[in-house]
C-alpha positions as CSV (number, residue, x, y, z in Angstrom):
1,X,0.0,0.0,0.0
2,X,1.2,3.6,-1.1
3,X,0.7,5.7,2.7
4,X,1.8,9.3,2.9
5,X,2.6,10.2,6.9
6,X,2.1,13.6,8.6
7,X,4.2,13.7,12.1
8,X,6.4,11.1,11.3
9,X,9.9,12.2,13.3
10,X,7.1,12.9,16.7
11,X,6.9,10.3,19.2
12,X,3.1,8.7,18.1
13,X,4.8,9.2,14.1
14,X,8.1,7.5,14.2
15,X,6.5,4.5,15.5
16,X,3.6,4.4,13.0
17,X,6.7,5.0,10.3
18,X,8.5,2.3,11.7
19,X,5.7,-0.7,11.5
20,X,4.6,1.4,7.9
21,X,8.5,0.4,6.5
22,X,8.8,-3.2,8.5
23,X,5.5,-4.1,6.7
24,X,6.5,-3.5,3.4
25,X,4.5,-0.3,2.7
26,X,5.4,2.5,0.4
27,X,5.8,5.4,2.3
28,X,5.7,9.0,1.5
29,X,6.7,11.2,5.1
30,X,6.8,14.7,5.1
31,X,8.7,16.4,7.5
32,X,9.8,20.4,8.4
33,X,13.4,18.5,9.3
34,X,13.8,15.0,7.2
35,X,17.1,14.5,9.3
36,X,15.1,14.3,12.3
37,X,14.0,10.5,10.9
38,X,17.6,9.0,11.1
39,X,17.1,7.2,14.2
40,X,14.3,5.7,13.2
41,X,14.5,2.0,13.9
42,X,12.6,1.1,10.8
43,X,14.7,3.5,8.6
44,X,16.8,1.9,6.6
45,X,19.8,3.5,4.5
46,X,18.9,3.7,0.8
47,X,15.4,2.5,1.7
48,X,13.7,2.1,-1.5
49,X,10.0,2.0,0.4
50,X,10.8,5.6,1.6
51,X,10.4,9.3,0.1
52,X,10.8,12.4,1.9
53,X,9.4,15.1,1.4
54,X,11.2,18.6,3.2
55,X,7.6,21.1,4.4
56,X,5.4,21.6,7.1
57,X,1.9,20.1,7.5
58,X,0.6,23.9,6.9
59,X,2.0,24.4,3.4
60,X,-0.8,23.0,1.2
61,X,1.3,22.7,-1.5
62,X,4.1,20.6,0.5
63,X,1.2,18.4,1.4
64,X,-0.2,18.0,-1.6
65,X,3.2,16.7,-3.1
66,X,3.5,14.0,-0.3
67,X,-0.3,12.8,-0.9
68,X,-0.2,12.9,-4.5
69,X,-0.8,9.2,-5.5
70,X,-1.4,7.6,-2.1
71,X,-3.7,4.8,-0.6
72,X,-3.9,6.3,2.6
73,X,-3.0,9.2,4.8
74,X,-1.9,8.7,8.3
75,X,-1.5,11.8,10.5
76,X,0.1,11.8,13.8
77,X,0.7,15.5,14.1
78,X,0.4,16.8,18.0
79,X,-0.6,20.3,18.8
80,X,2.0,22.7,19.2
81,X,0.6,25.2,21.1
82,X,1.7,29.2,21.0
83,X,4.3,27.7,18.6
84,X,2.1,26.8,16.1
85,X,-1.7,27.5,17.6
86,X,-3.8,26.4,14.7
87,X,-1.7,23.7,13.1
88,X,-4.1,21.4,13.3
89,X,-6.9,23.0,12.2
90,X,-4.7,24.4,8.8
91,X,-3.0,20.8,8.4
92,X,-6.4,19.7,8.5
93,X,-7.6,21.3,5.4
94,X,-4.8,21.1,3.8
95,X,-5.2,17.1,4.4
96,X,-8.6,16.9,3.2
97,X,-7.7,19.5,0.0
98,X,-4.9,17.4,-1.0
99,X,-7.0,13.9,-0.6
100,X,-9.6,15.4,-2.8
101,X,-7.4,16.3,-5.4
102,X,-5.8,13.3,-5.1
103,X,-8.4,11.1,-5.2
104,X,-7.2,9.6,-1.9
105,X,-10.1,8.8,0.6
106,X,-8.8,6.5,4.1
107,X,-7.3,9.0,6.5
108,X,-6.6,8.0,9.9
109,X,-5.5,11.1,12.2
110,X,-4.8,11.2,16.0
111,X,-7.0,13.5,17.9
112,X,-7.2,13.6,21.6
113,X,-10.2,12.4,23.8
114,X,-10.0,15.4,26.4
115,X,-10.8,18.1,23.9
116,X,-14.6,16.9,24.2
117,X,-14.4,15.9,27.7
118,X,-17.5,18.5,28.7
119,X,-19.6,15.9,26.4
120,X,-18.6,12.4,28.4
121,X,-21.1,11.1,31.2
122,X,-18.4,9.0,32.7
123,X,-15.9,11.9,33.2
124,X,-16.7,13.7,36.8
125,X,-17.5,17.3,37.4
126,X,-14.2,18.4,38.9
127,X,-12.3,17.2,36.1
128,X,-14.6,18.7,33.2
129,X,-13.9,22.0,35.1
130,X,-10.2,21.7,35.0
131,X,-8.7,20.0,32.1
132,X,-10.5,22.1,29.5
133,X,-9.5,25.6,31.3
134,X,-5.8,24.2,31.9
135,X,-5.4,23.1,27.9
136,X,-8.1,25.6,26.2
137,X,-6.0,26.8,23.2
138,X,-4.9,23.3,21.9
139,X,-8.2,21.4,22.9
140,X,-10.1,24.2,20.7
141,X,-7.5,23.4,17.6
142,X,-8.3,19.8,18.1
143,X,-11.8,20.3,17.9
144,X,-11.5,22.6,14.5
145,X,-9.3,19.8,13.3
146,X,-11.9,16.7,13.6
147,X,-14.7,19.6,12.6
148,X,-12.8,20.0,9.7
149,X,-12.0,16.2,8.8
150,X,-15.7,15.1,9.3
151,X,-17.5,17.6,7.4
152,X,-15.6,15.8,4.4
153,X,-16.8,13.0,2.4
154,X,-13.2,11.3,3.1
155,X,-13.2,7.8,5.1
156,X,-11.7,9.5,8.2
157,X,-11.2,7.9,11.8
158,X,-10.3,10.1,14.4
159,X,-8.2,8.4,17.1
160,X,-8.9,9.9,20.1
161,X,-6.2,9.7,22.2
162,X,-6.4,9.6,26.5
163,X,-3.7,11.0,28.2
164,X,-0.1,10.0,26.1
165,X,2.6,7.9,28.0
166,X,6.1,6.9,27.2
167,X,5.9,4.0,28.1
168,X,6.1,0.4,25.8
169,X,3.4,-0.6,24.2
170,X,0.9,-3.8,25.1
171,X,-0.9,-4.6,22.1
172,X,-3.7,-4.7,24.9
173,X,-6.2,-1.7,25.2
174,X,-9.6,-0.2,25.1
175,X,-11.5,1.2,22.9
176,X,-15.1,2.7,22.9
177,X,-17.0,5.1,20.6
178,X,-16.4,9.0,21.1
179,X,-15.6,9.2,24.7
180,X,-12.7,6.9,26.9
181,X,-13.5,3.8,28.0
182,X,-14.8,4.2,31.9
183,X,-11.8,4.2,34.5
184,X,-9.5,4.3,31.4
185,X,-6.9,7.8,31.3
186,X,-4.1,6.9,29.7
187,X,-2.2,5.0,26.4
188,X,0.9,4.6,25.5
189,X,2.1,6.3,22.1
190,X,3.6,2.3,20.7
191,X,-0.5,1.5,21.2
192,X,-2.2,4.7,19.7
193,X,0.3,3.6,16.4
194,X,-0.6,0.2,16.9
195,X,-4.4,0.7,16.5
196,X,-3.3,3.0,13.6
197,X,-2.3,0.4,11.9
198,X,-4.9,-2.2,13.0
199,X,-7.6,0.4,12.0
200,X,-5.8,0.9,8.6
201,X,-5.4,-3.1,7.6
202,X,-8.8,-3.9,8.8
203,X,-10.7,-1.2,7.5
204,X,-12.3,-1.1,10.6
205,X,-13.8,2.4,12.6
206,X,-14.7,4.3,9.2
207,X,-16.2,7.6,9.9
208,X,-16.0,7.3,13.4
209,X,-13.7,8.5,16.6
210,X,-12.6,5.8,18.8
211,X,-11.2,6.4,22.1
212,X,-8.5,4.7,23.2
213,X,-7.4,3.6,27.1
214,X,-6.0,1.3,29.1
C-alpha cells in the first residue's frame, strides 16, 4: 500500500513509520526537518519504500506533493501550542484539499479524547472543570481539526487519544466510541500507532472517533 505520513519524526509518528516500512509499505513522510527520521528504527539507509518530502503540514502545496498518488494518509501531528496554535486546524484542510485532489479517501489522524471531555457522562464534574481551562487553546485546535476532517466526504477515523505515556506498548487496550472507555486515562504512544495500523489493515472504525485507554 502507497501511505503518505504527517508527524512522522514525533513520538506517536516515528513509531507508526517504523511498522509502515517493516511491513512493506510504500511510504511518502513529510517532514519540516527530514534529518530528524535517522534514528528511526525502521529506517533503513537507501530505503527504497521511503520518500521524503522537506515542508510543514501547513504548506498546502508541501502536502499535496507527499499525498499525490497515495492509498492512505496517516496523520500523527500533536498540537504545538503558541508555537504553532492552529496547526491542526490548517493541516487539516490542507489534508482533506490534498485527498480530494488526489483522489485519496482513508485517513486516519490522532485526535485527543480530552478536547470533548464536557460531552462524556463517565468523566466527573471536577475534572470537566479543569482539564479544559488548563489546555483551552490546543483542545479548541483539536476540535476545528476533527470539525474539519468530518465535514468531508473522506473515510476519516479520528483516534482519540487519552492522556499520552512513554511507556512500551501492550498490544492490549480499550476502545469505545467517542468518549474513553470508563476508568481508562491513559495510552501509551507504541499503542495509539498500533491501533493506527490495525484500524488501517482492517478497514475497521470508518467515519467514526474511537477512544483509546487502558
Amino acid at each position: 500500500m502507497r501511505l503518505a505520513l504527517l508527524g512522522a519524526s514525533g513520538r506517536i509518528g516515528s513509531h507508526v513509520l517504523s511498522w509502515a516500512l517493516t511491513s512493506g509499505h510504500e511510504v511518502t513522510v513529510l517532514a519540516r526537518n527530514p534529518g530528524s527520521l535517522a534514528g528511526n528504527p525502521g529506517l533503513q539507509a537507501g530505503s527504497a519504500g521511503l520518500t521524503v518530502i522537506e515542508g510543514g503540514a501547513t504548506d498546502a502545496s508541501a502536502v499535496a506533493e507527499a499525498v499525490a498518488g497515495a492509498d492512505a494518509v496517516l496523520s500523527a501531528l500533536g498540537p504545538r501550542g503558541a508555537k504553532t496554535p492552529a496547526l491542526l486546524a490548517t493541516a487539516a484542510r490542507a489534508i482533506v484539499a490534498a485527498m480530494d485532489k488526489a483522489g485519496t479517501r482513508r485517513l486516519i489522524d490522532v485526535s485527543a479524547a480530552g478536547a470533548f471531555i464536557q460531552g462524556d457522562p463517565d468523566t466527573s464534574a471536577v475534572i470537566k472543570f479543569i482539564l479544559p481551562r488548563v489546555l483551552a487553546k490546543p483542545f479548541a485546535d483539536v476540535r476545528e481539526m476533527e470539525a474539519v476532517i468530518a465535514a468531508s466526504d473522506l473515510d476519516w477515523t479520528l483516534v482519540r487519544a487519552t492522556r499520552l505515556v512513554d511507556t512500551a506498548g501492550t498490544g492490549h487496550y480499550r476502545v469505545r466510541p467517542d468518549f474513553p472507555p470508563i476508568g481508562g486515562g491513559k495510552i501509551a504512544r507504541p499503542d495509539v500507532a498500533h491501533f493506527m495500523a490495525a484500524a488501517l489493515s482492517d478497514g475497521s472504525w470508518m467515519r467514526a472517533r474511537p477512544a483509546m485507554a487502558y
